[in-house]
C-alpha positions as CSV (number, residue, x, y, z in Angstrom):
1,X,0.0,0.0,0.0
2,X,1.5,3.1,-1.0
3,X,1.4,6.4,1.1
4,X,-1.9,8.3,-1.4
5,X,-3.5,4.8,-1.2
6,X,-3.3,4.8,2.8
7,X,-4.5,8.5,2.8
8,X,-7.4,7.7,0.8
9,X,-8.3,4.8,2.6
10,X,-7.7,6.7,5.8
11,X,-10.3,9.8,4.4
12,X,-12.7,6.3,3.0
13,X,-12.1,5.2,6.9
14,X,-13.0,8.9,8.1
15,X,-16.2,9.4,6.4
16,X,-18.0,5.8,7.5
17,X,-17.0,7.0,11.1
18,X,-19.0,10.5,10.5
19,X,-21.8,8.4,9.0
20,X,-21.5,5.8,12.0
21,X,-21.4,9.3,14.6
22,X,-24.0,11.0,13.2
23,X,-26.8,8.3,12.5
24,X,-26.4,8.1,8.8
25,X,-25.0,4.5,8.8
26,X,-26.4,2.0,11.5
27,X,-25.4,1.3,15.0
28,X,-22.4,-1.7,14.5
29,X,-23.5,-4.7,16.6
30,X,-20.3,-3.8,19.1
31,X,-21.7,-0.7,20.1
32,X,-25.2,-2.1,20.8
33,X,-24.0,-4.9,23.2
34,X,-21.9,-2.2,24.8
35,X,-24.7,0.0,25.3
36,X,-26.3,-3.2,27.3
37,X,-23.4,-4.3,29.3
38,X,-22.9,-0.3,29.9
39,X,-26.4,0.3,30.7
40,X,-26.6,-2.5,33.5
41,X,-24.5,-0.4,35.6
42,X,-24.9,3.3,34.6
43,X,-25.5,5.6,37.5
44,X,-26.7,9.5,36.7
45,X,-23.6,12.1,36.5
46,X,-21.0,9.2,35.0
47,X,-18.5,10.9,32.9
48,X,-16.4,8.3,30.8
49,X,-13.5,8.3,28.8
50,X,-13.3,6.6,25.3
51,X,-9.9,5.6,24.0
52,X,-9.6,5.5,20.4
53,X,-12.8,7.3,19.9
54,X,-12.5,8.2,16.5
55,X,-15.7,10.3,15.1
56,X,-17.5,9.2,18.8
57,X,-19.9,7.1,17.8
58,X,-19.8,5.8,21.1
59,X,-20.7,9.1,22.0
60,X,-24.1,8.8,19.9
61,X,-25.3,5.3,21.5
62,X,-24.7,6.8,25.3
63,X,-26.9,9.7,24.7
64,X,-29.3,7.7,24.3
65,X,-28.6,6.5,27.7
66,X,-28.0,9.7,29.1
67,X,-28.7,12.7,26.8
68,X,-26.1,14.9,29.1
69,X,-23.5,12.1,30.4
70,X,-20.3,13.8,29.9
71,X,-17.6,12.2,27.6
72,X,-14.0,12.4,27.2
73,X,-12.9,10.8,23.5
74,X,-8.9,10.5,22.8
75,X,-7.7,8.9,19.7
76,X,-3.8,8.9,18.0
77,X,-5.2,10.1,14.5
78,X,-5.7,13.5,14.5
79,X,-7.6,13.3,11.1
80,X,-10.4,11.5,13.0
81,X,-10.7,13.8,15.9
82,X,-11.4,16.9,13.8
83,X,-14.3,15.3,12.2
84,X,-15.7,14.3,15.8
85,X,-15.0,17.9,16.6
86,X,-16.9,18.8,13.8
87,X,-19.8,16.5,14.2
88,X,-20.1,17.3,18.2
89,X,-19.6,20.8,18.3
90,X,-22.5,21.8,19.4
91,X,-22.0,19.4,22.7
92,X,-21.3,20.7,25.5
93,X,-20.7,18.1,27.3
94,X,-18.2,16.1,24.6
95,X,-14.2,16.6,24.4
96,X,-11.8,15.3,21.6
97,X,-8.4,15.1,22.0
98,X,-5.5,13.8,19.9
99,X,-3.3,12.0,22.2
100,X,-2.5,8.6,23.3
101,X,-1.3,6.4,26.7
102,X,1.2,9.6,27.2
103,X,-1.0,11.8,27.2
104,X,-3.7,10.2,29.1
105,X,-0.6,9.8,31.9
106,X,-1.0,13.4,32.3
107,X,-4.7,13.6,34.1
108,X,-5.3,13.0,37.5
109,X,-5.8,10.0,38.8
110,X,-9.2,9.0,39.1
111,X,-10.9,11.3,36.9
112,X,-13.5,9.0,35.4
113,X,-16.4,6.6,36.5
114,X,-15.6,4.8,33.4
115,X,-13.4,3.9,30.3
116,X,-14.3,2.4,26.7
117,X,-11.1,0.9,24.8
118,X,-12.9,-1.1,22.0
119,X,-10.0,-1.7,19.5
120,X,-7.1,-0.5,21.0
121,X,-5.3,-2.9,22.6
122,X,-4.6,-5.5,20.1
123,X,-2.5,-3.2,17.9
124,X,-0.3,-2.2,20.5
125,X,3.2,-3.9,21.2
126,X,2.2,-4.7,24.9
127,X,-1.2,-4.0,26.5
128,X,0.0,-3.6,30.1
129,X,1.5,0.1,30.4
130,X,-1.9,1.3,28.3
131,X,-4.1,-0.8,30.6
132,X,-2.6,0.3,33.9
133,X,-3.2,3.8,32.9
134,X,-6.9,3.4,31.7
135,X,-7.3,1.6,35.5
136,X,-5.5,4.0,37.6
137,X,-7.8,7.2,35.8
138,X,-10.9,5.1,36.4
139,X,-13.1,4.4,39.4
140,X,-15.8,2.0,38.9
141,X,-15.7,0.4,35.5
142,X,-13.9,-0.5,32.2
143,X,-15.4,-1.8,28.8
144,X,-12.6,-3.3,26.4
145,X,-12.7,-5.4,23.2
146,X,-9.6,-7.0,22.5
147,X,-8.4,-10.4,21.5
148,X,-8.1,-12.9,23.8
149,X,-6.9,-16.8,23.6
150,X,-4.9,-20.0,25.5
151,X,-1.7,-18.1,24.4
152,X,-0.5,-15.0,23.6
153,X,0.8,-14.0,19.7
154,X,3.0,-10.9,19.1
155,X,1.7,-10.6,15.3
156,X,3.1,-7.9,13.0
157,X,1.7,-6.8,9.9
158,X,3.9,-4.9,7.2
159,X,2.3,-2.7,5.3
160,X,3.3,0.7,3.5
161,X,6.5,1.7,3.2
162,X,7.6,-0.7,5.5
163,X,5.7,0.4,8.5
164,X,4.0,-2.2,10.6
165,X,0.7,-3.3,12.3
166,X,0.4,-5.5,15.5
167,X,-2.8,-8.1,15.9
168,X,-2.1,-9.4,18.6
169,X,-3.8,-11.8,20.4
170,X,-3.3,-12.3,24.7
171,X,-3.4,-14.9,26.9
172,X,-6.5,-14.7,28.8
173,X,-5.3,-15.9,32.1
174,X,-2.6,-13.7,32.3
175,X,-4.7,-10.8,30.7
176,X,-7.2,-11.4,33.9
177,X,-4.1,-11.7,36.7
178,X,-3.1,-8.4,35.3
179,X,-6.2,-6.6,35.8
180,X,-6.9,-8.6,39.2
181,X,-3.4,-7.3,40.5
182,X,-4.3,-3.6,39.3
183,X,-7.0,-3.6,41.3
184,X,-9.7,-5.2,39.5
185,X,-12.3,-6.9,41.5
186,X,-14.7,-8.9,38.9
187,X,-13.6,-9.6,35.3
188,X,-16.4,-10.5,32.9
189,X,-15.3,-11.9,29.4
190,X,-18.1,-12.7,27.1
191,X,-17.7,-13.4,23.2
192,X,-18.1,-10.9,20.9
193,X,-21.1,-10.2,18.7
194,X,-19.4,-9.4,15.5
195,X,-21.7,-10.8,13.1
196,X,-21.0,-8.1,9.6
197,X,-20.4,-10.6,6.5
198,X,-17.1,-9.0,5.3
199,X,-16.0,-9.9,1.0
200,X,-12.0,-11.1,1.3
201,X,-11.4,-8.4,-0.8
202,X,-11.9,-5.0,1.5
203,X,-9.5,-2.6,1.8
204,X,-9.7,-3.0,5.7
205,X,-8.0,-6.0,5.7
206,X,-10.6,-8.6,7.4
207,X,-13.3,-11.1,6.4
208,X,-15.6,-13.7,8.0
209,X,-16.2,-17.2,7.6
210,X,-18.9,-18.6,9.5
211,X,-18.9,-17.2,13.0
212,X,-15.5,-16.0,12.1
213,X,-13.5,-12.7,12.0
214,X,-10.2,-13.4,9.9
215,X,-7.5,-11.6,8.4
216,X,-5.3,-13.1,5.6
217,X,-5.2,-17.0,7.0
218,X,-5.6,-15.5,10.9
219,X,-8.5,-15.8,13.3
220,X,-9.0,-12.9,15.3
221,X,-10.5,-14.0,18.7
222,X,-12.2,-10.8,19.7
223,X,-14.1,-10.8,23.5
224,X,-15.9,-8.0,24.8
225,X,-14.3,-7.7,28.8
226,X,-16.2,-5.7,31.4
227,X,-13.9,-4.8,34.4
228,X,-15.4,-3.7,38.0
229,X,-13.1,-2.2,40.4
């Protein structure tokens, strides 16, 4: 994939997340069984903070929750936080920021009630610094979908210009000691509801077959985790 080709999938990438913010595409089946799990445990006055946010259409399903819950989206691509900017600018209660685990490192410790990281993980080197951050800013709860197995597979994908692309895949036990030893009382893992029938050929790299998400020849084991401290 060449550098324009990455671009304009990047802007094709930008425009379904407007669509997906602002209602003009369909609520994916992730965000719906978030809502659920999210909803089982909402109190009034949350405020939450959604990593990797994109256009925040997160954001969209918990207003229908709570038309005034106050959100907190931060996402590495700047490209995708102006056009959440854009769509939510007339939201008070919604802030975008460009800015990753560093910069997360830098509010105070406990700000939140609760943390979405749906996506995140998996294309990271190692989960555990970005985890221990999302825990130690949040009080009561975490939502995360990741990929989760018996082992655990550092997989890199090359793509342009010889940059690379993690999917990895953790080892559950480990992945739930982790988050039990940061102070994690209860850890829920539940199997995923992707469902979207995917042709081989799309541009964003994955496909199913059956009940199952691949890409190129492997299977991506996604979980939904809910975390209670």
């Amino acid at each position: 994939m060449s550098n324009k080709e990455y671009a304009d999938l990047r802007r094709e990438y930008g425009e379904v997340m407007r669509k997906r913010a602002t209602g003009d595409l369909p609520e994916m089946a992730q965000v719906t069984q978030f809502l659920k799990l999210f909803s089982e445990s909402y109190q009034s006055g949350t405020n939450v903070l959604d990593v990797g946010c994109g256009a925040g259409h997160f954001l969209r399903a918990l207003r229908k929750l709570d038309p005034d819950i106050v959100h907190q989206g931060v996402d590495a691509e700047s490209h995708y936080i102006r056009i959440a900017k854009s769509v939510w600018k007339e939201y008070s209660n919604a802030a975008f920021q460009v800015g990753g685990t560093g910069t997360l490192k830098e509010l105070p410790h406990g700000s939140f009630e609760s943390f979405i990281s749906y996506m995140v993980l998996p294309f990271m080197y190692d989960y555990k610094d970005a985890l221990r951050t999302y825990l130690s800013l949040t009080r009561r709860h975490g939502f995360l979908r990741l990929m989760l197995a018996d082992h655990t597979y550092i997989t890199k994908r090359y793509k342009w210009d010889k940059k690379i692309v993690y999917y990895n895949i953790y080892n559950q036990e480990e992945f739930i000691d982790f988050c039990r030893s940061n102070g994690v009382r209860d850890v829920t893992i539940m199997d995923d509801d992707f469902k979207l029938e995917m042709p081989y050929s799309n541009s964003w790299d994955t496909y199913t077959y059956g009940d199952l998400q691949l890409s190129g020849n492997i299977v991506l084991p996604w979980k939904v985790v809910h975390l209670k401290k």
